[in-house]
N, C-alpha and C positions, 0 to 999 in steps of 0.2 A: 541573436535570439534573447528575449529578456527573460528574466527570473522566474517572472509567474508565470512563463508558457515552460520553461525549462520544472517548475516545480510540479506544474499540470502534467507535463508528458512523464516524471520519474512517477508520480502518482499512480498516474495509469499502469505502467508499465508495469511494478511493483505489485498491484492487484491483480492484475490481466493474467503472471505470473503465477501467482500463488491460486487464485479460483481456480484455472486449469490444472496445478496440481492437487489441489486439497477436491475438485471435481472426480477426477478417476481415481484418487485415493476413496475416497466416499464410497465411488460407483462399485468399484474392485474389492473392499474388505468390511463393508455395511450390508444390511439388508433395505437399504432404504430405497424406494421405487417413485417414479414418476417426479412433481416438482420438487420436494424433498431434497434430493438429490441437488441440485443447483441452489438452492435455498438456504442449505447447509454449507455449500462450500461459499457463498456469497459473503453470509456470516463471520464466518471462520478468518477469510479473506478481509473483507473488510477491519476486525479487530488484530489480525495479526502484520500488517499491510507495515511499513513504515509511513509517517505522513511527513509528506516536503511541504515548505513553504515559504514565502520572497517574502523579505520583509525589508524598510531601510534602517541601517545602523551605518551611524558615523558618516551620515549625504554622502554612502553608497547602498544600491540594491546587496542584500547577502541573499544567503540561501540557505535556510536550516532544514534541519531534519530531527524528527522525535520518532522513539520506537519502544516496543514494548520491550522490548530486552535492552535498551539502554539507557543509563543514567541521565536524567536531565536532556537538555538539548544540545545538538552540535551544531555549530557554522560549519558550511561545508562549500560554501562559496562565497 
């Protein structure tokens, strides 16, 4: 599997995760109704998400990752 399909599925993944959590946290301790509700956690999700991404260094694919709770960027593949 290459890098930017591996960086697309953590992507996803990492979203798909946190919207469904930050989804019933909204739904269960908000008063918020109807689109609101998915709108908010979309938000939420998207900015707190980590983002992967393939890039080449050194004529090979890596695989970094940047996140809002971490310094700078890491090689992680």
């Amino acid at each position: 599997m290459s890098k930017k399909v591996q960086a697309f599925i953590y992507n996803l993944i990492c979203f798909a995760i946190l919207f469904i959590l930050f989804r019933f946290l909204i739904e269960q301790y908000t008063n918020l109704t109807g689109y609101f509700i998915p709108l908010t956690a979309f938000v939420v999700g998207t900015l707190l998400a980590p983002k992967f991404q393939a890039a080449r260094f050194e004529d090979e694919e890596k695989l970094f990752v940047r996140w809002i709770f971490m310094k700078g960027v890491k090689m992680i593949g």
